[in-house]
ChimeraX commands (.cxc) that place a marker at each C-alpha (Angstrom):
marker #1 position 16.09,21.42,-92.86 radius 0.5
marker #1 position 13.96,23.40,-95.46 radius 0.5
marker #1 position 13.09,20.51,-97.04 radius 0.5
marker #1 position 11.53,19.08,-94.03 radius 0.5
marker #1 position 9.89,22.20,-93.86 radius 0.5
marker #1 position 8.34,22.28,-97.18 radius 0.5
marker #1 position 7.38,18.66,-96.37 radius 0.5
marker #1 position 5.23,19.33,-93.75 radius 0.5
marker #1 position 3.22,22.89,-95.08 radius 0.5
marker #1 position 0.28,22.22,-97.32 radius 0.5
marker #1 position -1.41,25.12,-98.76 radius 0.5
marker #1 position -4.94,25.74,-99.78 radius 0.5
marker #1 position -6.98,28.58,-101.47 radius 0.5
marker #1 position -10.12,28.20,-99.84 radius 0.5
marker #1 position -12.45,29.75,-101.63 radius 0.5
marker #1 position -13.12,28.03,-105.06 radius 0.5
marker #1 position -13.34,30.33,-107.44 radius 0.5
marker #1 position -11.25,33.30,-108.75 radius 0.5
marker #1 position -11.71,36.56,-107.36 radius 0.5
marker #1 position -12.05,39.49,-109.95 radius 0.5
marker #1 position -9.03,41.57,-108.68 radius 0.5
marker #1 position -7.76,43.23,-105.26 radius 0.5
marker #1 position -9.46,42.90,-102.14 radius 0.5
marker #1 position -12.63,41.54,-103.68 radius 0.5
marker #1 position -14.48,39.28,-101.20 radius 0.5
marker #1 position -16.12,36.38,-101.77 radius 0.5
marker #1 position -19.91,36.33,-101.78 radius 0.5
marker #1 position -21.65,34.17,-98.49 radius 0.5
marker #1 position -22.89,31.40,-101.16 radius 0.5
marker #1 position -19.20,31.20,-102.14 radius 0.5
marker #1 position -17.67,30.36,-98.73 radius 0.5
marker #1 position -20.51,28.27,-98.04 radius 0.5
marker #1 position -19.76,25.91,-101.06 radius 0.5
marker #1 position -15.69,25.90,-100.31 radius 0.5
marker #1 position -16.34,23.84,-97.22 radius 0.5
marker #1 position -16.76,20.73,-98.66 radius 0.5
marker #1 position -13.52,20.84,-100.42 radius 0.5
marker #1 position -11.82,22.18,-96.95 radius 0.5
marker #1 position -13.19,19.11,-94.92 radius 0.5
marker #1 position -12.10,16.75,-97.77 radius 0.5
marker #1 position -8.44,18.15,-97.19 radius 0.5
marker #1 position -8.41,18.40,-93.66 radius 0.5
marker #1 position -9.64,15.06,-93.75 radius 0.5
marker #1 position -7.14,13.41,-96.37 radius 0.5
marker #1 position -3.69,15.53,-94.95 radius 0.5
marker #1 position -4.88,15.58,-91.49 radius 0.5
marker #1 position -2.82,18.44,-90.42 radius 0.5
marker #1 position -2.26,19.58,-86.39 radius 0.5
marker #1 position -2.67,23.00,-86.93 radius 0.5
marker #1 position -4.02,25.30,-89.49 radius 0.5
marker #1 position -3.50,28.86,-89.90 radius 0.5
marker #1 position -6.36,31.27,-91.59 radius 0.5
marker #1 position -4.82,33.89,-93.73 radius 0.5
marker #1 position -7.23,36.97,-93.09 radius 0.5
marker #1 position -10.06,37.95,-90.53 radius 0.5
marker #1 position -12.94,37.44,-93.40 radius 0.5
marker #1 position -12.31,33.90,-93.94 radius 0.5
marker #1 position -11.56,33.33,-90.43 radius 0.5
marker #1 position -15.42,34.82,-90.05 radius 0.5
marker #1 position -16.81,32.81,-93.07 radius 0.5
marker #1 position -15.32,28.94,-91.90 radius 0.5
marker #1 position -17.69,26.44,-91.47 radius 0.5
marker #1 position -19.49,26.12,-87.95 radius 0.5
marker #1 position -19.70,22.34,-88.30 radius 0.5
marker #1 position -17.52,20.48,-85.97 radius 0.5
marker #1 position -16.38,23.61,-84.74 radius 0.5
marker #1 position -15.50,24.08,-80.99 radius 0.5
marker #1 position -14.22,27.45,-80.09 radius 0.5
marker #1 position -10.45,27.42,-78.50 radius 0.5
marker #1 position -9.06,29.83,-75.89 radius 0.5
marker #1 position -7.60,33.14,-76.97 radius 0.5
marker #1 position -3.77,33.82,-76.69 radius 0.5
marker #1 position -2.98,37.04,-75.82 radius 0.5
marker #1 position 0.11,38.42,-77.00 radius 0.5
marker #1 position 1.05,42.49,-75.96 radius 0.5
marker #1 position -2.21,42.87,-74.71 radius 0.5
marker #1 position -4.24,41.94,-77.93 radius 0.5
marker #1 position -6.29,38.75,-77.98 radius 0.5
marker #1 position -6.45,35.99,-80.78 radius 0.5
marker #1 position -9.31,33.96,-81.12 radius 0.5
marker #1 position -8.86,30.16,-81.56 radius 0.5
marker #1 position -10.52,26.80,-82.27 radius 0.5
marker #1 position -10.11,23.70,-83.34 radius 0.5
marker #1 position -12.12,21.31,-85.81 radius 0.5
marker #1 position -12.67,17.96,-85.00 radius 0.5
marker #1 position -12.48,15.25,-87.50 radius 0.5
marker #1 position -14.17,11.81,-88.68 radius 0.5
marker #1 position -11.43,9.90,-86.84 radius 0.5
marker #1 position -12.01,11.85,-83.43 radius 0.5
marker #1 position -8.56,14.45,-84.10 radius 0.5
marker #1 position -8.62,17.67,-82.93 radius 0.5
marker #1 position -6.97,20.69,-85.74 radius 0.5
marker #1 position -6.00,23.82,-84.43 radius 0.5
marker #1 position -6.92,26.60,-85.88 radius 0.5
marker #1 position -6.35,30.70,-85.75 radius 0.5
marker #1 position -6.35,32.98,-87.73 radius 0.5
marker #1 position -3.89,35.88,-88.48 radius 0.5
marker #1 position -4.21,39.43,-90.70 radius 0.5
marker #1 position -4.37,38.53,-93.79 radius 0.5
marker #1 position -0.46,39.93,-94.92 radius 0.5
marker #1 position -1.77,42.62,-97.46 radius 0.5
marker #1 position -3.35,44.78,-94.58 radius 0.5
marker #1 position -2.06,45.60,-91.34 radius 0.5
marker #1 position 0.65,42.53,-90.78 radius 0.5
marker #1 position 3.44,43.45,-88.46 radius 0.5
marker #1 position 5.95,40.07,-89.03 radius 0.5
marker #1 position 6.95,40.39,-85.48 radius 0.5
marker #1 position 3.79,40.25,-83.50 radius 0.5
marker #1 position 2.48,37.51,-85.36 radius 0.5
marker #1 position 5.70,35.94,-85.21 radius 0.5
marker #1 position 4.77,35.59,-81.11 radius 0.5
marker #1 position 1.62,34.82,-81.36 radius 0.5
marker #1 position 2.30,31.95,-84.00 radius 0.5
marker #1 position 4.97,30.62,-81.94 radius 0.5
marker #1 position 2.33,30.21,-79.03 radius 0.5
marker #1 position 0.20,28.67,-80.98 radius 0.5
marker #1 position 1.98,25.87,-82.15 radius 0.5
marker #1 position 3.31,25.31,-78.64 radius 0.5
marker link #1:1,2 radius 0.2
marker link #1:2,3 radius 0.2
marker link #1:3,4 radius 0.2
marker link #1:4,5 radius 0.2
marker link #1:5,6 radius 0.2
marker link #1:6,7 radius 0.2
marker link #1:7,8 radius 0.2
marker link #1:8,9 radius 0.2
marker link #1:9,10 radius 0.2
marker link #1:10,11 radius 0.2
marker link #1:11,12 radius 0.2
marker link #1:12,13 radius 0.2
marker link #1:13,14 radius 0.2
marker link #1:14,15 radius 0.2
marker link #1:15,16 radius 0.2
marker link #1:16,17 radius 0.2
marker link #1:17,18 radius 0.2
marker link #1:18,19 radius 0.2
marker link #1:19,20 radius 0.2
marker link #1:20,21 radius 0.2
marker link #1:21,22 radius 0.2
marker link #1:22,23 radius 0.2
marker link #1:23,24 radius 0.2
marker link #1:24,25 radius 0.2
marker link #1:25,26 radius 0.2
marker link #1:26,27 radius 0.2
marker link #1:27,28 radius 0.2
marker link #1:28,29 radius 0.2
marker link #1:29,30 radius 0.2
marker link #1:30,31 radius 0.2
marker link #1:31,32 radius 0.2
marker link #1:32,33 radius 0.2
marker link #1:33,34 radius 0.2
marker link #1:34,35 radius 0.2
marker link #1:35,36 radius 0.2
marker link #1:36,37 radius 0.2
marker link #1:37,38 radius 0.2
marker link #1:38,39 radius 0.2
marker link #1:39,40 radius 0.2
marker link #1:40,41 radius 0.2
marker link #1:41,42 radius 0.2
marker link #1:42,43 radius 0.2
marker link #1:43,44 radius 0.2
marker link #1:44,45 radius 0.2
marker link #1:45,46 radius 0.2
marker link #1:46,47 radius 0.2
marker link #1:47,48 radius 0.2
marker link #1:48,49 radius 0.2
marker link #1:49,50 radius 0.2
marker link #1:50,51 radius 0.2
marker link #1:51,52 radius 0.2
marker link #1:52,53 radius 0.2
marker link #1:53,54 radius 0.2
marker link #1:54,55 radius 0.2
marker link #1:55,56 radius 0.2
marker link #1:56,57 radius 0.2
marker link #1:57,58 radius 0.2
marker link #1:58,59 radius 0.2
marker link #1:59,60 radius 0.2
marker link #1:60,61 radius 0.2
marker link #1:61,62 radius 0.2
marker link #1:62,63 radius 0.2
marker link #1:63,64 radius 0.2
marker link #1:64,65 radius 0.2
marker link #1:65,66 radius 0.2
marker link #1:66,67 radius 0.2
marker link #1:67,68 radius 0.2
marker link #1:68,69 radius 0.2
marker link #1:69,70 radius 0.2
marker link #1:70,71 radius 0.2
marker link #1:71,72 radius 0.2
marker link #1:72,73 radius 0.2
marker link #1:73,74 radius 0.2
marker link #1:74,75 radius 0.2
marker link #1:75,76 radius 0.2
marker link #1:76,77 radius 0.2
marker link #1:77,78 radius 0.2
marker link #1:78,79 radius 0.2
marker link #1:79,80 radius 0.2
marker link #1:80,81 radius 0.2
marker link #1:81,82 radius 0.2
marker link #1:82,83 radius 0.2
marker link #1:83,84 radius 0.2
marker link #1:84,85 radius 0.2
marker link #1:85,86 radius 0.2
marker link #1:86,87 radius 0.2
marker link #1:87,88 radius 0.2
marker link #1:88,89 radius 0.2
marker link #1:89,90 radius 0.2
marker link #1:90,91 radius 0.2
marker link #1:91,92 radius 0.2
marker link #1:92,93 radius 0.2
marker link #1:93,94 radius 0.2
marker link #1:94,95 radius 0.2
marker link #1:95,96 radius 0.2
marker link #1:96,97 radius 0.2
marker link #1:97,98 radius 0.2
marker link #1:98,99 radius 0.2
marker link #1:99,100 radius 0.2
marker link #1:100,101 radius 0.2
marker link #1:101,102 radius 0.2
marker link #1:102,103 radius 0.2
marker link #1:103,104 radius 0.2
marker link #1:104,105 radius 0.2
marker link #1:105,106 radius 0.2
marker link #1:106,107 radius 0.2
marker link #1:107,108 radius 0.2
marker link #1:108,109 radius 0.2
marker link #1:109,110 radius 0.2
marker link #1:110,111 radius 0.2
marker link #1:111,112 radius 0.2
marker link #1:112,113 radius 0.2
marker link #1:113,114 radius 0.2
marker link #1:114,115 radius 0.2
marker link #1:115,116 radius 0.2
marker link #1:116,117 radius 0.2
marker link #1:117,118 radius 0.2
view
């Protein structure tokens, strides 16, 4: 079973470049340049859902094929989501979650991630 798992999870650093330590954002030029190398791998991998490590990047994704998703609301709090659509005509998922290192309770997002891939 973890195999499959581990078979089915691709992860990608979005932003291109090395950050300088710590909680250092990227700059808007920075984000803006990532997307090409986001839509190859969305593209290539195809993936159903995808799930945005931390509100900043969630803010700094790419507009382009963009269509915005309905919230899900778990204990009262909402969660924005969206999908992207692709050169084929496939829909990804997408939301976004706190990023771990600030503010992550495991079992709320638990709930909320569990709706999402529903």
């Amino acid at each position: 079973m973890r195999l499959k798992i581990w078979n089915s999870v691709i992860f990608f650093n979005y932003l291109q470049v090395a950050m300088g330590g710590p909680r250092e954002a990227g700059a808007a030029e920075q984000y803006h340049q990532a997307g090409k190398a986001f839509f190859e791998v969305i593209e290539k991998y195809q993936p159903e859902y995808i799930i945005v490590w931390g509100k900043r990047l969630w803010n700094n994704l790419p507009n382009v094929r963009w269509h915005d998703g309905d919230d899900i609301v778990v204990d009262g709090y909402p969660v924005a989501t969206g999908s992207y659509l692709l050169s084929n005509g496939k829909q990804v998922k997408v939301m976004a979650v706190n990023h771990p290192s600030v503010g992550y309770s495991w079992d709320y997002w638990y709930k909320v991630i569990q709706r999402f891939l529903r």
